[in-house]
N, C-alpha and C positions, 0 to 999 in steps of 0.2 A: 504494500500500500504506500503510496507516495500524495503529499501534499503541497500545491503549488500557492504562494500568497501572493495578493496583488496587494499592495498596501496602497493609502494616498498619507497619511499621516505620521509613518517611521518607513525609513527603509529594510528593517528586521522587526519581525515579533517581538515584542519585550513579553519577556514572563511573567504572569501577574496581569498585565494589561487587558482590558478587554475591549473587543474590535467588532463595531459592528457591520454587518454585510451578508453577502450570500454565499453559502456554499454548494457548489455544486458538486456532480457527483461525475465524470467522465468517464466511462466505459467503455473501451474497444473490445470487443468479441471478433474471434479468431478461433475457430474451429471447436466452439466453445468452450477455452478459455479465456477466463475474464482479467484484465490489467486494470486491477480498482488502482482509479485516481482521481483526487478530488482538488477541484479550485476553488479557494476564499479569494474573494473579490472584495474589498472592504470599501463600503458605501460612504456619503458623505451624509449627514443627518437631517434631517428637517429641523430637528429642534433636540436640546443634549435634554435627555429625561435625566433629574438630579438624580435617586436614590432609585436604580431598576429592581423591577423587581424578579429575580430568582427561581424563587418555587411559591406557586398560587395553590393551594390547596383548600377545602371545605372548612376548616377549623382557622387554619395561620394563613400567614404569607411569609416571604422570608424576601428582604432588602436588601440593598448593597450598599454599604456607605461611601463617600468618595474618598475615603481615607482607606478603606477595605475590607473593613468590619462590616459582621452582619448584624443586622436589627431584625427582632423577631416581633411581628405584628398580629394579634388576632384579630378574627373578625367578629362584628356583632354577634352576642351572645344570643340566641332563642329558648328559650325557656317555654313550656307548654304542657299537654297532658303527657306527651309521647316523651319527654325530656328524662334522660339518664345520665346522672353526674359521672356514673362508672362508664358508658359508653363513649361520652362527650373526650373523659381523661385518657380514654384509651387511641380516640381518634388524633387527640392532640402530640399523646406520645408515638403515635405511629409515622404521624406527616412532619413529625421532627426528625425521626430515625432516617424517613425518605426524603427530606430536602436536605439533611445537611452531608450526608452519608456522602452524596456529590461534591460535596463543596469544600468539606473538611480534610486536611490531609491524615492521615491514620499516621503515630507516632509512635 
């Protein structure tokens, strides 16, 4: 697998950085094998959204700050007949496990 960048904003990737654009996916087939390769094109923005957001899930959301910490946000709380403090804390520990799981480096 090989990946080509097109950058407008650094001439290399910096690490850390985040870059927005499109990736595509380039494929030649050849007797049915496949040569995966992908091009990032990196776009110019309409407008810089301050703190993007990450991971959107039913319970949280999870932000990026410009410094590069994350902020963890819930969403409106509902409360009702059907409403389970045990389900609600299990939903919330689950979409934590699966946003940060990506984000976090394992040490």
């Amino acid at each position: 697998m090989s990946l080509k960048t097109q950058l407008r904003s650094d001439r290399q990737a910096k690490a850390g950085k985040s870059y927005q654009g499109v990736l595509r996916r380039d494929v030649v087939c050849e007797d049915f094998l496949y040569d995966d390769h992908f091009t990032f094109t990196e776009t110019l923005p309409w407008t810089m959204k301050r703190n993007p957001r990450v991971f959107n899930g039913k319970y949280i959301s999870i932000t990026r700050q410009d410094d590069g910490t994350y902020r963890l946000n819930f969403k409106p709380l509902k409360t009702g007949e059907d409403f389970s403090v045990a389900s609600f804390a299990t939903g919330v520990a689950n979409e934590l496990l699966w946003g940060l799981e990506g984000l976090v480096e394992k040490r």
